[in-house]
SEFIGU-532852 format. One record per residue: residue number from 1; residue in three letters; x, y, z of N, C-alpha, C in turn. Coordinates in Angstrom, 2 decimals, m for minus. Layout:
<rs>
{r NUM,ala,{X,Y,Z},{X,Y,Z},{X,Y,Z}}
...
</rs>
This chain:
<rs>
{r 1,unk,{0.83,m1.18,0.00},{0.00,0.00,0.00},{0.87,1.24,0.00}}
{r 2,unk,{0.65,2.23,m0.65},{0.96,3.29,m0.99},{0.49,4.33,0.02}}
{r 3,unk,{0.81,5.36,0.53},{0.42,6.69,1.04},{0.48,7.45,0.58}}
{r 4,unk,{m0.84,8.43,0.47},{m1.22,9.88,m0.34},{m1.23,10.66,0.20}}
{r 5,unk,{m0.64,11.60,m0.18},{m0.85,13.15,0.08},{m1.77,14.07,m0.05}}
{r 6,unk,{m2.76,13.31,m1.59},{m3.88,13.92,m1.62},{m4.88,14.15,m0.65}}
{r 7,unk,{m5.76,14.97,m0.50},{m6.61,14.64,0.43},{m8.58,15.30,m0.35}}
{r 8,unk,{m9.15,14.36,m0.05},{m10.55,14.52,m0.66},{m11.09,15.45,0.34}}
{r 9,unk,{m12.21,15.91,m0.15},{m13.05,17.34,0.20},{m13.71,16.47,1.67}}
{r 10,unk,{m13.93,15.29,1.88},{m14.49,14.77,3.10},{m13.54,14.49,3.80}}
{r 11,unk,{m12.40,14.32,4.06},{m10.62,14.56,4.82},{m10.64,15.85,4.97}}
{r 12,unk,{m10.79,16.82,4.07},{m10.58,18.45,4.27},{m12.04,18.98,5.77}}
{r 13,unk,{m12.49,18.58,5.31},{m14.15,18.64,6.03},{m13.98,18.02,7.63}}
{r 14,unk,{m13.47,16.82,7.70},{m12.86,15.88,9.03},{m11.96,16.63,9.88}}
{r 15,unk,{m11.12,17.22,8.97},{m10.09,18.41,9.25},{m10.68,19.16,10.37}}
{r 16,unk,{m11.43,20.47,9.49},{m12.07,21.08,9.78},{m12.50,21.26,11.20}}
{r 17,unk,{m13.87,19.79,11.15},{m14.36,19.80,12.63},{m13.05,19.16,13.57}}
{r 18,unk,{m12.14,19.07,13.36},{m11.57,18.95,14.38},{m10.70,19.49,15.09}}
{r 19,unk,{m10.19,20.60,14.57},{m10.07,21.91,14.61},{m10.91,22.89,15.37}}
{r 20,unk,{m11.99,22.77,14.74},{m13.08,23.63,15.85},{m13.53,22.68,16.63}}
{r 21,unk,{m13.06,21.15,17.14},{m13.84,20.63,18.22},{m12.45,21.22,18.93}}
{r 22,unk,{m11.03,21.50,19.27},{m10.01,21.33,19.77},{m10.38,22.60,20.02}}
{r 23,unk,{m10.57,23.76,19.24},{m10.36,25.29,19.82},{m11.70,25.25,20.69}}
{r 24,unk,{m12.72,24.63,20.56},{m14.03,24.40,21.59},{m13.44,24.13,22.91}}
{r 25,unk,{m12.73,22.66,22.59},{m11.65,22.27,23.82},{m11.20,22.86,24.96}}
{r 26,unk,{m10.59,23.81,24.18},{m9.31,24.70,24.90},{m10.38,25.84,25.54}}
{r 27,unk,{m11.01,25.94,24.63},{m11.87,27.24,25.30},{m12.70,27.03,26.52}}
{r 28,unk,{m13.79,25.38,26.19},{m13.94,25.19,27.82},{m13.17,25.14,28.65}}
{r 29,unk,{m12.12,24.53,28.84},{m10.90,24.16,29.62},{m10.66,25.56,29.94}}
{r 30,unk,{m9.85,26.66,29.30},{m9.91,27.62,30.04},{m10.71,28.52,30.80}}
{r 31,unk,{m12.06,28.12,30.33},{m13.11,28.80,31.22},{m13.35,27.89,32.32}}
{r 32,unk,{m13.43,26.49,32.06},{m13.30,25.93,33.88},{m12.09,26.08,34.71}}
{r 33,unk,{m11.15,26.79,34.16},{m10.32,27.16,34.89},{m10.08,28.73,35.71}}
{r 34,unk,{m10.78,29.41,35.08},{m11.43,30.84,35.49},{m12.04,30.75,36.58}}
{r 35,unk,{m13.06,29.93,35.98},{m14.12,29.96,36.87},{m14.01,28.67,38.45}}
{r 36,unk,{m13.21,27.86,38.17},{m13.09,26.96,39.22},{m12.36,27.71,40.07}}
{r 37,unk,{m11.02,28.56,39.66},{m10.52,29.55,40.24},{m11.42,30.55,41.56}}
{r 38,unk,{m12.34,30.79,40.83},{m13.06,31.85,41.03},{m14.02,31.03,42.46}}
{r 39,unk,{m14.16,29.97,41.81},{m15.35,29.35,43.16},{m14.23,28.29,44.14}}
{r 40,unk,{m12.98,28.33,44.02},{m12.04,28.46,44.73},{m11.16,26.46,45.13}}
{r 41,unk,{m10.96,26.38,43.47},{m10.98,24.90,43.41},{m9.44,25.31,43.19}}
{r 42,unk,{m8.36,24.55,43.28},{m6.66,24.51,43.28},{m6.18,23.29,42.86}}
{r 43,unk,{m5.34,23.19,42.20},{m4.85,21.53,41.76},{m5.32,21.18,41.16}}
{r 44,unk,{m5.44,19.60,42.10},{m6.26,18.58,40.52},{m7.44,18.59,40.73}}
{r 45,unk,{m7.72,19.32,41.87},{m9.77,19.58,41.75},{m10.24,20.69,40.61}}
{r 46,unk,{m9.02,21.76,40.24},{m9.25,22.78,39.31},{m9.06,22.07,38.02}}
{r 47,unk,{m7.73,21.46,37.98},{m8.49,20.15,36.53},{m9.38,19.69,36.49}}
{r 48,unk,{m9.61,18.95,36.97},{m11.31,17.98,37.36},{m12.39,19.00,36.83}}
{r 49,unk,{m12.45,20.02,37.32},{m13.18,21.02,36.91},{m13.57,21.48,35.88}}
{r 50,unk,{m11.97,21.47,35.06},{m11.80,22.46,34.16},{m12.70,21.30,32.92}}
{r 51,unk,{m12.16,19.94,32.97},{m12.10,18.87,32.57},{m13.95,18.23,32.63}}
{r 52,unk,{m14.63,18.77,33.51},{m15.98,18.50,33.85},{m17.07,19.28,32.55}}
{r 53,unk,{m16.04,20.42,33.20},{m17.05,21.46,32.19},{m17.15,21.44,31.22}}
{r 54,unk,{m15.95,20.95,30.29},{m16.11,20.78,28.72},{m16.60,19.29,28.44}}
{r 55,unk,{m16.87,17.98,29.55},{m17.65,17.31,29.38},{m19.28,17.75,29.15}}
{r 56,unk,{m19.70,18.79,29.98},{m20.79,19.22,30.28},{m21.43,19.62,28.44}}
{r 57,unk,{m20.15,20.21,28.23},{m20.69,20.91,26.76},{m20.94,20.30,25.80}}
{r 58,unk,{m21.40,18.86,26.04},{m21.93,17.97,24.87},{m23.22,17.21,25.29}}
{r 59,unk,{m24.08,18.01,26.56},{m25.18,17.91,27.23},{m26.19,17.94,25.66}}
{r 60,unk,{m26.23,19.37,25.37},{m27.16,20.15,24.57},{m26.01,20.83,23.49}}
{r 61,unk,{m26.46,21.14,21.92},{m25.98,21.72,21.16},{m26.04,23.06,21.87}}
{r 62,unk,{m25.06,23.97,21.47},{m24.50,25.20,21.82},{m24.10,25.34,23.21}}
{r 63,unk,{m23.84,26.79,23.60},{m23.63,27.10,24.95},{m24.31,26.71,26.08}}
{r 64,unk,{m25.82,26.56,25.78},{m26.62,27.16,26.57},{m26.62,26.12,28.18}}
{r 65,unk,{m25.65,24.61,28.13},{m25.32,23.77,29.04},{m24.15,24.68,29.96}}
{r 66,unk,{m23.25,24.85,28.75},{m22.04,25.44,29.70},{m22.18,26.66,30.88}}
{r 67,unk,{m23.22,27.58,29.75},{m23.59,28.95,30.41},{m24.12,28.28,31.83}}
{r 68,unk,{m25.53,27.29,31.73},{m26.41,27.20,32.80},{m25.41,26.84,33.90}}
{r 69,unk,{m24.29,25.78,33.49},{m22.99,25.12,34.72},{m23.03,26.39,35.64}}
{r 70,unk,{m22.17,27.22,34.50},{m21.46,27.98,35.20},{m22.05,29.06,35.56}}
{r 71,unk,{m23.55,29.58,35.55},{m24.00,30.21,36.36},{m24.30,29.80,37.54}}
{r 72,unk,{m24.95,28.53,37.81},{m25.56,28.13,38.73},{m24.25,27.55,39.76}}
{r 73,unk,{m22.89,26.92,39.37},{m21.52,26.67,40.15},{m21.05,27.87,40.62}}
{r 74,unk,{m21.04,29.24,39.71},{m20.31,30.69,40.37},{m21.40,31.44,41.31}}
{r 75,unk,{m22.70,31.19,41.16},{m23.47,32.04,41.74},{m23.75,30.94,43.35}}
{r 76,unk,{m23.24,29.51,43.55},{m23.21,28.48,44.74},{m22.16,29.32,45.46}}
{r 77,unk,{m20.55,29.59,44.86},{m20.15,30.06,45.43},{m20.21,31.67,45.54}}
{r 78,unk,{m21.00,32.37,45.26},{m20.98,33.35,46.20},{m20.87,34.72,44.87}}
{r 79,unk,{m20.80,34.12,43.70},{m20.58,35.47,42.89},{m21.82,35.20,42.47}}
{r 80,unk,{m21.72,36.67,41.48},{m22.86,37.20,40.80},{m22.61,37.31,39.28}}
{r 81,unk,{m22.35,36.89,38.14},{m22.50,37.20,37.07},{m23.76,36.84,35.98}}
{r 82,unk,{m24.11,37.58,35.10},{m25.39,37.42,34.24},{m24.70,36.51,33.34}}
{r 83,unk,{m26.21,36.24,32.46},{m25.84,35.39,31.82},{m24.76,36.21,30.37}}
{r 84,unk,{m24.92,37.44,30.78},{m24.19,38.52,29.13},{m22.61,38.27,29.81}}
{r 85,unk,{m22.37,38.22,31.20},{m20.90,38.99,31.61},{m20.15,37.23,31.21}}
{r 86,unk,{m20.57,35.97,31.73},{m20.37,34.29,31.02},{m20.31,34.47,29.50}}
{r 87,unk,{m21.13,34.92,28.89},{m21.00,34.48,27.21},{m19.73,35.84,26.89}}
{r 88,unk,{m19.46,36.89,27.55},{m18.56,37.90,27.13},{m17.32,36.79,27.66}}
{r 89,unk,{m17.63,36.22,28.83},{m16.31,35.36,28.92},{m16.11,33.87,28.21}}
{r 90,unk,{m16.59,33.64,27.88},{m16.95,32.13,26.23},{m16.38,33.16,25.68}}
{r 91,unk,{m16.65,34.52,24.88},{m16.07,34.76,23.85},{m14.75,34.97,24.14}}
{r 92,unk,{m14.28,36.07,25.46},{m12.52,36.03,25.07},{m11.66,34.70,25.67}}
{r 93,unk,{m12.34,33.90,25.94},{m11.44,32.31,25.92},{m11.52,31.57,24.62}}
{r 94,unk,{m13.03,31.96,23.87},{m12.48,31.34,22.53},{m11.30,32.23,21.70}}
{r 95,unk,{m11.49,33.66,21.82},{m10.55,34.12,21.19},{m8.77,33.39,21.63}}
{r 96,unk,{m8.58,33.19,23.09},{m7.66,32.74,23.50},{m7.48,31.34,22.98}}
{r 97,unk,{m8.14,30.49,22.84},{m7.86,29.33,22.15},{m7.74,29.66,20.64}}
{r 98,unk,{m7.91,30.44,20.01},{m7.58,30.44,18.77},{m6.08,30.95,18.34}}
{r 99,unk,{m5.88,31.64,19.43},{m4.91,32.36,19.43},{m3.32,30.92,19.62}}
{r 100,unk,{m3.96,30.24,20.87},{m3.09,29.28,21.47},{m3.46,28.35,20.48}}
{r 101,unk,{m4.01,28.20,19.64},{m3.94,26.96,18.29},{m3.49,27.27,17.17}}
{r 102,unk,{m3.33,28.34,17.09},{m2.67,29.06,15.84},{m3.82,29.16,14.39}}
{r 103,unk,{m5.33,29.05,15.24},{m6.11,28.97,14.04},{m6.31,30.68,13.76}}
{r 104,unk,{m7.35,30.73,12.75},{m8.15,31.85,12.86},{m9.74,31.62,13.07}}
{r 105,unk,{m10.52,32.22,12.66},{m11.95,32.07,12.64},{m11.93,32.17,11.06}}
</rs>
């Protein structure tokens, strides 16, 4: 058997989503790390965390699992954020994972 270099439009496509499942990745991961921070987790409970939350995000298509986590985990411990000041923070951790993957949008 031979190996190709070519690659078909459904390899390019495979690509793709996996790429944006990895910058998804990174982006939960750094937001359970914000936020575990924040509700005052350290170590490997702040992994666990970080690591929970981006399990969480394959509850329901889109945010709207992650958002509910992490309102209802930051507001247990003791903060206050809406649901606008969470999705302003989804957006600059995705920007940060794109940044730390070397993709673009």
């Amino acid at each position: 058997m031979s190996s190709s270099a070519t690659t078909t439009p459904g390899d390019a496509h495979h690509h793709e989503e996996e790429a944006l499942g990895s910058i998804r990745a990174r982006r939960n991961l750094l937001t359970g790390y914000w936020a575990g921070s924040l509700i005052g987790f350290t170590g490997d409970d702040l992994g666990r965390y970080a690591k929970d939350l981006h399990a969480v995000d394959h509850t329901v298509a889109g945010d709207s699992d992650v958002i509910s986590r992490l309102s209802r985990d930051l507001a247990t411990a003791g903060h206050s954020f809406t649901k606008t000041d969470i999705e302003a923070a989804l957006r600059r951790f995705h920007a940060q994972a794109l940044k730390d993957t070397g993709c673009t949008e």
